[in-house]
C-alpha positions as CSV (number, residue, x, y, z in Angstrom):
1,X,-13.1,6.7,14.6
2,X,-13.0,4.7,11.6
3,X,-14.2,1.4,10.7
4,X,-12.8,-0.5,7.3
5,X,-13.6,-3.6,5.6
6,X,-12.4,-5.0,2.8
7,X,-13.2,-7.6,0.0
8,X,-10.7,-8.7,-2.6
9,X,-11.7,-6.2,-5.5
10,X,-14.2,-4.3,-3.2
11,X,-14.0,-2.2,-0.2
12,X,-16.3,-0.2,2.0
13,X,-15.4,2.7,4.7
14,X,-17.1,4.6,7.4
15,X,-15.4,7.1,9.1
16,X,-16.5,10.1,11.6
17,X,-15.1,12.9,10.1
18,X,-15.5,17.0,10.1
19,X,-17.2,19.0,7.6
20,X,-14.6,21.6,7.8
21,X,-10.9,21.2,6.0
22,X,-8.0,20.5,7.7
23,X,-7.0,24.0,9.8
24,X,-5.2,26.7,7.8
25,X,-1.9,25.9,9.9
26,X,-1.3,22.6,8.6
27,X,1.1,23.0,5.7
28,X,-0.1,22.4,2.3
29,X,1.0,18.3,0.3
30,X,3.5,18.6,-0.9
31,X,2.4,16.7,-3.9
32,X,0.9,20.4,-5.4
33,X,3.9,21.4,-5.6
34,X,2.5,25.0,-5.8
35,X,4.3,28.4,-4.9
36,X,4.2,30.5,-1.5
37,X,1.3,31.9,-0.5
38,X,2.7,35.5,-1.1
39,X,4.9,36.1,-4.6
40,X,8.5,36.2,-4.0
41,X,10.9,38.6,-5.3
42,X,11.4,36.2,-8.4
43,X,7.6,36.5,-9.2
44,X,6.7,33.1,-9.1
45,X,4.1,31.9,-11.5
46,X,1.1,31.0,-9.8
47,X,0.1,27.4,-9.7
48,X,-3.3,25.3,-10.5
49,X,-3.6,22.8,-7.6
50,X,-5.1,19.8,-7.7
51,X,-5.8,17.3,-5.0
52,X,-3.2,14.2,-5.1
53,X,-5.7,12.0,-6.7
54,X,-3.1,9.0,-8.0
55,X,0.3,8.4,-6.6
56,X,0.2,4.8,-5.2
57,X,2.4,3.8,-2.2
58,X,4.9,6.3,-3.2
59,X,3.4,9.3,-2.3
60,X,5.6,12.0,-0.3
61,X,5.0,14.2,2.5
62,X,4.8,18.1,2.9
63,X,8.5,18.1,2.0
64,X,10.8,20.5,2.1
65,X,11.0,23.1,-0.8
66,X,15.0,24.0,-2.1
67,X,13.8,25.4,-5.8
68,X,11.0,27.2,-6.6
69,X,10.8,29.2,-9.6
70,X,8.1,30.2,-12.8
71,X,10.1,27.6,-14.5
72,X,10.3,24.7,-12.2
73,X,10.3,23.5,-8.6
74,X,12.2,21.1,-6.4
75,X,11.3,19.6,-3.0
76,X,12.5,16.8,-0.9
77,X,10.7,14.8,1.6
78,X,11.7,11.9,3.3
79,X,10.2,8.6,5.3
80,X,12.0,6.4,7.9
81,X,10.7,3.3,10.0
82,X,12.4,1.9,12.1
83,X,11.0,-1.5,14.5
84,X,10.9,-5.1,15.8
85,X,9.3,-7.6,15.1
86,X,8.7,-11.0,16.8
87,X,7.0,-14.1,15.5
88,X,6.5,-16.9,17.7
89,X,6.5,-19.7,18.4
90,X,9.8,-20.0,16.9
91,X,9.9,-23.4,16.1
92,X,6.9,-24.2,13.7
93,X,5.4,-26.3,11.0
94,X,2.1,-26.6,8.6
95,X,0.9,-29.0,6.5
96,X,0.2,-27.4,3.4
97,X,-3.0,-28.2,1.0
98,X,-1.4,-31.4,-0.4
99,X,-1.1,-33.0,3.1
100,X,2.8,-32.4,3.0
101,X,4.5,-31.3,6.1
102,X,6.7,-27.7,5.5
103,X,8.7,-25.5,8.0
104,X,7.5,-22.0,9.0
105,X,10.2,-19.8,9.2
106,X,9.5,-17.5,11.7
107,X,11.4,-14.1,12.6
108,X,12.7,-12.0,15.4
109,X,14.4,-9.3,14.1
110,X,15.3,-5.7,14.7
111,X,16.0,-3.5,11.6
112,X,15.4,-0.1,10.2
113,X,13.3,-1.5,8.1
114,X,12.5,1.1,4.9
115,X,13.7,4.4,3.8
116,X,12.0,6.4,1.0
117,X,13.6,9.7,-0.2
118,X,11.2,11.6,-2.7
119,X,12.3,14.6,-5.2
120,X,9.1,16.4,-6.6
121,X,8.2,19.4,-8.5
122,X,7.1,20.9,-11.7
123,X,9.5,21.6,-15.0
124,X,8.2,24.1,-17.6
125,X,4.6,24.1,-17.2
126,X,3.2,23.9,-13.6
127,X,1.0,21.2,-15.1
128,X,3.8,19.0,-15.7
129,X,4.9,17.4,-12.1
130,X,7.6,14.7,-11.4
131,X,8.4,12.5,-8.8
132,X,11.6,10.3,-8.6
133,X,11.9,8.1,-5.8
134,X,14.4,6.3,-3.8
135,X,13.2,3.1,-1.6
136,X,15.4,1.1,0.1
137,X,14.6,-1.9,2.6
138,X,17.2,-2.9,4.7
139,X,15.4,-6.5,5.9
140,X,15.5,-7.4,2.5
141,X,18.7,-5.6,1.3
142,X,17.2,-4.0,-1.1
143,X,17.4,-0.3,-2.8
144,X,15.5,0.6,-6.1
145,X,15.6,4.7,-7.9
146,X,12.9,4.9,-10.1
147,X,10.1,7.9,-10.8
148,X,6.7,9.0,-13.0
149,X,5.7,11.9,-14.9
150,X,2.2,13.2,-14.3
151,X,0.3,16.1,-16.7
152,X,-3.0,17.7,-14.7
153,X,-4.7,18.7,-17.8
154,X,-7.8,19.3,-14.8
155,X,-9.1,17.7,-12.0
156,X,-11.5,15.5,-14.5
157,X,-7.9,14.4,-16.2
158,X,-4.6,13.6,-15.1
159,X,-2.1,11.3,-17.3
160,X,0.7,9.7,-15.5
161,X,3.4,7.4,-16.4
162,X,6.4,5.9,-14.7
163,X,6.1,3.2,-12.0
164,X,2.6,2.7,-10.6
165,X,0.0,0.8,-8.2
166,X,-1.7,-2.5,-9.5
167,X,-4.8,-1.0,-8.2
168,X,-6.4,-4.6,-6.4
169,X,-7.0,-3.0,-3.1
170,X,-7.8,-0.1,-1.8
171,X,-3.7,0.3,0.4
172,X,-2.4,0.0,-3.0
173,X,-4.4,3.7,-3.7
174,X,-2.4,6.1,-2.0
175,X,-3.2,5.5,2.1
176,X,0.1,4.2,2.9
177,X,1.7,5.4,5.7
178,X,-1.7,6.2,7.3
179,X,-2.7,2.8,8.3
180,X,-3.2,0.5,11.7
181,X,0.5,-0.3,11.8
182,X,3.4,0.6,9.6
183,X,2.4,-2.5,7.1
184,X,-0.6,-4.2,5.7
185,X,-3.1,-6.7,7.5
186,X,-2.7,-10.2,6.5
187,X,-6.0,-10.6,4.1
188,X,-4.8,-7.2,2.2
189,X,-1.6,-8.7,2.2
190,X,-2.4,-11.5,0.5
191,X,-5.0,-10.7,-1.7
192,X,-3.4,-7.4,-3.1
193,X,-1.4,-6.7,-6.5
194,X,2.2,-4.7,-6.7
195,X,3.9,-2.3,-8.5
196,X,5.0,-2.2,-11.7
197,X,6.1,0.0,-14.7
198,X,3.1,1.3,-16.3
199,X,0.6,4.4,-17.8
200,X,-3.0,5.7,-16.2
201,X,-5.5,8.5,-16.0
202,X,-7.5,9.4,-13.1
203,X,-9.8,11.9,-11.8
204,X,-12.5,13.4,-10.2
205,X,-16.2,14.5,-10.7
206,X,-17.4,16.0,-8.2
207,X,-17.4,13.8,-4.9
208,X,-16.8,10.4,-7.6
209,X,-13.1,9.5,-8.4
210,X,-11.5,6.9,-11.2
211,X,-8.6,5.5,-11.8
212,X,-7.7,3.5,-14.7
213,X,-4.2,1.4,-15.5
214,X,-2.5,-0.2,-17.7
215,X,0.9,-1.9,-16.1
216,X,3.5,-4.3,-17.1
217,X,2.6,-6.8,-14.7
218,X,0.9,-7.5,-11.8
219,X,4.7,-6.9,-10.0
220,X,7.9,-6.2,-11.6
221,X,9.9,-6.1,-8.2
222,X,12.8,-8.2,-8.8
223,X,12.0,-8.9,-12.3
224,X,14.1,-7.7,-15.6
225,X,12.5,-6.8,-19.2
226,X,14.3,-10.2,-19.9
227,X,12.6,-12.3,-17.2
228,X,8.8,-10.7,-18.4
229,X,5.8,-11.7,-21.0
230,X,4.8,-10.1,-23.5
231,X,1.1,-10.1,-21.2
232,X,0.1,-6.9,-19.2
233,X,-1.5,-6.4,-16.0
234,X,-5.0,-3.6,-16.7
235,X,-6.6,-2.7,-13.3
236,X,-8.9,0.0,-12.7
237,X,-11.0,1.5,-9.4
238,X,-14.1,4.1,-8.7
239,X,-15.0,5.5,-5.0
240,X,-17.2,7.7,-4.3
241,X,-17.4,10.5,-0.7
242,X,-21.0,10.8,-1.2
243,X,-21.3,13.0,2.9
244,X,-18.6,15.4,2.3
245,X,-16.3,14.5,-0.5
246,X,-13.5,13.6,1.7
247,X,-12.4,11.1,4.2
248,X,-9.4,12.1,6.0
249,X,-5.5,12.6,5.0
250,X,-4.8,10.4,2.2
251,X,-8.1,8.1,2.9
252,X,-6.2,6.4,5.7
253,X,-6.8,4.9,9.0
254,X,-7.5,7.0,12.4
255,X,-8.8,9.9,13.0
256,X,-6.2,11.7,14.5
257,X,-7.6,15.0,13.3
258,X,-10.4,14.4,15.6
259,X,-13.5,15.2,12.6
260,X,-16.9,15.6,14.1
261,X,-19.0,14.8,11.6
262,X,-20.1,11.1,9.6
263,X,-18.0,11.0,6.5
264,X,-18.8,7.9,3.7
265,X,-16.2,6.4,0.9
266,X,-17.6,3.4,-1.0
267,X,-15.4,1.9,-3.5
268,X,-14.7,-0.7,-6.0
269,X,-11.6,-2.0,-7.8
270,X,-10.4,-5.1,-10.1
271,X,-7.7,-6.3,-11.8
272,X,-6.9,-8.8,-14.4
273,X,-3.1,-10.2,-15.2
274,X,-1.9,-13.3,-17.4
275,X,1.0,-14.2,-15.1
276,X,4.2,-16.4,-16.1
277,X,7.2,-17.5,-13.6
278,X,9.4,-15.1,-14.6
279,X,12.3,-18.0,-14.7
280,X,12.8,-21.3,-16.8
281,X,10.7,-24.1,-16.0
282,X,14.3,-26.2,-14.5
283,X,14.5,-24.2,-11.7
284,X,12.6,-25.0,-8.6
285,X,11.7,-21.4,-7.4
286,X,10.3,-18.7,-9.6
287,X,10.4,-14.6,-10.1
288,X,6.7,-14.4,-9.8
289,X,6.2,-13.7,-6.1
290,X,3.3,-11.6,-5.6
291,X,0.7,-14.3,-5.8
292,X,0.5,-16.9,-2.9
293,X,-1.8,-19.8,-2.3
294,X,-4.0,-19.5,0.9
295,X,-1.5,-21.9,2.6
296,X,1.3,-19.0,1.7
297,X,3.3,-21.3,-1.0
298,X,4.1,-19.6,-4.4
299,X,2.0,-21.4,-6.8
300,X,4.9,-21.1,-9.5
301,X,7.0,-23.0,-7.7
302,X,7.8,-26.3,-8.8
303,X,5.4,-29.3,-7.0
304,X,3.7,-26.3,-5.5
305,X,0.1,-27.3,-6.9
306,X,1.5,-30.9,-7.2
307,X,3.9,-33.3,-6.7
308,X,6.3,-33.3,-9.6
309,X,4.4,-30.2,-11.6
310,X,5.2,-27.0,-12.3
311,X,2.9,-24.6,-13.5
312,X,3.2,-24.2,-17.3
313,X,1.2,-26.6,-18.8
314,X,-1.9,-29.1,-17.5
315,X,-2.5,-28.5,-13.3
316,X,-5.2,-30.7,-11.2
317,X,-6.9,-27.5,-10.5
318,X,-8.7,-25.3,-13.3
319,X,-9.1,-22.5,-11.0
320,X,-8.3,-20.9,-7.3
321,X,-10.3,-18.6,-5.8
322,X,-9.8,-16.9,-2.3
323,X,-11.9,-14.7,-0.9
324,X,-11.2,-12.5,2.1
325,X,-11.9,-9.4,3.9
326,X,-10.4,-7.3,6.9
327,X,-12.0,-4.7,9.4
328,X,-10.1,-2.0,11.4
329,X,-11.6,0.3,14.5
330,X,-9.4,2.9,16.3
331,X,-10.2,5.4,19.3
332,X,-8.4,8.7,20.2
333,X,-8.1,8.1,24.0
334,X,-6.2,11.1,24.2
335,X,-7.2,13.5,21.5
336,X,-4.6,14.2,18.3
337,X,-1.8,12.3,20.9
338,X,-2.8,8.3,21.8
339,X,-5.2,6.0,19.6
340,X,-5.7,2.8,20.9
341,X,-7.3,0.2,17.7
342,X,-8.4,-3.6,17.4
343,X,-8.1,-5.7,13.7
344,X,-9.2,-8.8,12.7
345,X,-9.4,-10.5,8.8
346,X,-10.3,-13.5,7.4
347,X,-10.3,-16.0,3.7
348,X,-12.6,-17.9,2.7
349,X,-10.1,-20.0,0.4
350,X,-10.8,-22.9,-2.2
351,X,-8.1,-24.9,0.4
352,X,-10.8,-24.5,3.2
353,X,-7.9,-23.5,5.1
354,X,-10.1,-20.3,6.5
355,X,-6.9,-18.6,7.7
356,X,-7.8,-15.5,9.9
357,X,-6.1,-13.0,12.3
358,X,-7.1,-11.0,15.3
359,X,-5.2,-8.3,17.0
360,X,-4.7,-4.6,18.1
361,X,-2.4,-2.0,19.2
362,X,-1.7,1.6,20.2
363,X,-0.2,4.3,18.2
364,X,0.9,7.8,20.2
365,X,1.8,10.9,18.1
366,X,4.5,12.8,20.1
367,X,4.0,16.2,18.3
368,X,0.2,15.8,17.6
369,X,0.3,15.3,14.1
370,X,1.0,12.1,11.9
371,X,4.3,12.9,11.1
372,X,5.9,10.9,13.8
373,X,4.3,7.9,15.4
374,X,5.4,5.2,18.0
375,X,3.5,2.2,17.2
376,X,2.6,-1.2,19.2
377,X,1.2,-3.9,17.7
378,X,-0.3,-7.4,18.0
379,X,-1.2,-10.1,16.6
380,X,-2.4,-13.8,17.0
381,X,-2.3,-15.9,13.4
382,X,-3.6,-18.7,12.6
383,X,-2.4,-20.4,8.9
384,X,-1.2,-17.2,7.1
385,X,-1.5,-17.1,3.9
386,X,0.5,-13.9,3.7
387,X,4.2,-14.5,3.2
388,X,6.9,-11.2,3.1
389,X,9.8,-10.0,4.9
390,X,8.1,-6.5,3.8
391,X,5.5,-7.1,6.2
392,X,5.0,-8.8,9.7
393,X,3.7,-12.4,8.0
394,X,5.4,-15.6,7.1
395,X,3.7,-18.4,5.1
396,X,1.5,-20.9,7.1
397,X,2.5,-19.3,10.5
398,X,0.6,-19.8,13.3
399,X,1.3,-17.7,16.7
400,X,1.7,-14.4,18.2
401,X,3.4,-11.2,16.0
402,X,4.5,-8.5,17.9
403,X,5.5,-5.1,16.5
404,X,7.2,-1.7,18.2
405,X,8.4,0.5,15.9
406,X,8.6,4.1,15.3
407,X,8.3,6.0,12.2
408,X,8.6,9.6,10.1
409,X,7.5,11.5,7.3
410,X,8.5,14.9,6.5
């Protein structure tokens, strides 16, 4: 079982976990990208393999090797979710933090929802490793190619460029899809950064890990060169497993592998970004959509912070600050096949909105493993400040979400 709580910037885990790796069965990540365990015919250079200490949301499964040679490797793995999602009561509204009524639009829709294809491996030196990545979200009609380059001088010091994590929370560190559900809870939602084009070195000492980064912005999704600042987004995080060094498959939630012993992973992270609207000051709606007020308006739009302003010059307000936290606890009823879980979060927002969320749901692992999961999952809302068709929220809902979906990673 594992238990999770979050601050924005600063999160703490507990987990019951073994003391003992992961059984010799279990197929190696594919992130090492590292040869056979017994030399083909080609006599296949053997690899240096270092624990996938940085790859953000886009971070591919065991895969499935097509090229592996002294001078380069190729795999492909793949991710699929498909689910439904329900938010009612249909007809809603909110007064925001003005006192002005708005409309909460809220969904009932059934989609596959997000498709990643990943092509990895190593070019010239096994040291060198690539990733390029296709991600496409149906819901939002959406499809994006893009990729990094990563050199693991040791496991003190990787460098990495390409498209990368604003690392504000700890889902934005390389957990996803291992979490609750197959999207955020509303407070890590809300209070977390995106991804954007960017450079970053990480590693580990010992059982301590960092991770420092220096990004375009704090989310470049939907965003051009010619829409952006000249400003850049600089994050950077520290954990450390001070019990065993580990906590689980990708740090993430459950305990499907059934450890047996206590496990610890405290960590902190921060970012800092000088953010702009992305789009002229005439229009009413801007690019910048990562950051939402606790009542879940964009705080870039125009009269968003009040009537007849748009932020770019003098604002009522000299500074926002929202404050939140979430907490996640799972059993394996039935070991490595049925986990039953409850969530709750909650912020503590300059609006004194106090938006929060309490919930739970199942997830059941046909095959035993996490590779394919069926997954139930509720909610009851009150005031989101979370707002995305990516995930289950919309802004200043309050009601029931409900959630069946299945999804795979190969």
């Amino acid at each position: 079982m594992k238990h999770i709580v979050q601050r924005a910037g600063c999160w703490v885990g507990l987990a019951l976990l073994a003391a003992v790796g992961l059984a010799p069965g279990v197929a190696r990540a594919q992130d090492d990208a590292g040869p056979p365990p017994v030399i083909d015919s080609m006599q296949v250079k053997q690899m240096e393999k270092y624990e996938n200490l940085y790859q953000g949301q886009f971070t591919p499964g065991q895969g499935f090797d097509i090229i592996r040679t002294a001078r380069g490797s190729l795999n492909v793995s793949v991710y699929g979710l498909f689910r439904w999602v329900d938010q009612t009561p249909a007809q809603q509204n909110f007064t925001d933090h003005l006192g002005r009524p708005r409309t909460a639009k809220a969904r009932n829709d059934i989609n596959w929802h997000r498709s990643m294809i990943w092509v990895t491996g190593f070019f010239v030196d096994p040291k060198f490793r690539y990733n390029i990545t296709g991600w496409s979200l149906a819901s939002t009609e959406q499809t994006l190619i893009f990729g990094n380059l990563r050199y693991l001088a040791s496991e003190h010091f990787t460098f990495g460029c390409g498209i990368s994590p604003n690392l504000t929370n700890r889902s934005m560190q390389g957990s996803w899809p291992f979490w609750a559900s197959s999207d955020r809870q509303m407070a890590e939602e809300f209070l977390r950064g995106g991804f954007a084009s960017g450079a970053w070195v990480t590693g580990r000492i010992r059982r301590a890990f960092y991770t420092v980064s220096i990004d375009r912005s704090l989310s470049q999704l939907g965003n051009t060169v010619a829409d952006d600042n000249r400003d850049m987004s600089y994050s950077a995080s520290t954990w450390i497993q001070p019990t065993t060094g580990e906590f689980g498959p990708r740090g993430g939630f459950g305990d499907l592998e059934d450890h047996k012993v206590w496990a610890t992973q405290f960590g902190l992270s921060g970012c800092t970004s000088r953010e702009g609207r992305y789009t002229p000051v005439g229009t009413a709606t801007s690019k910048a959509t990562q950051i939402k007020l606790s009542d879940g308006t964009n705080p870039f739009d125009a009269d968003a912070l009040a009537n007849g302003v748009t932020v770019t010059g003098p604002v009522p307000l000299s500074q926002i600050i929202d404050r939140g936290f979430f907490a996640e606890a799972m059993h394996m009823v039935v070991p490595s096949k049925l986990g039953i879980y409850g969530v709750a979060s909650y912020i503590f927002d300059d609006f004194h909105r106090y938006p929060y969320e309490l919930g739970g749901g199942a997830s059941f692992y046909p095959y035993g493993n996490r590779q394919w999961r069926i997954n139930l999952h509720l909610l009851h809302v009150e005031k989101s400040p979370a707002s995305s068709n990516f995930g289950f929220y919309s802004g200043g809902m309050t009601g029931t979400i409900w959630s069946l979906g299945t999804d795979v990673l190969l």
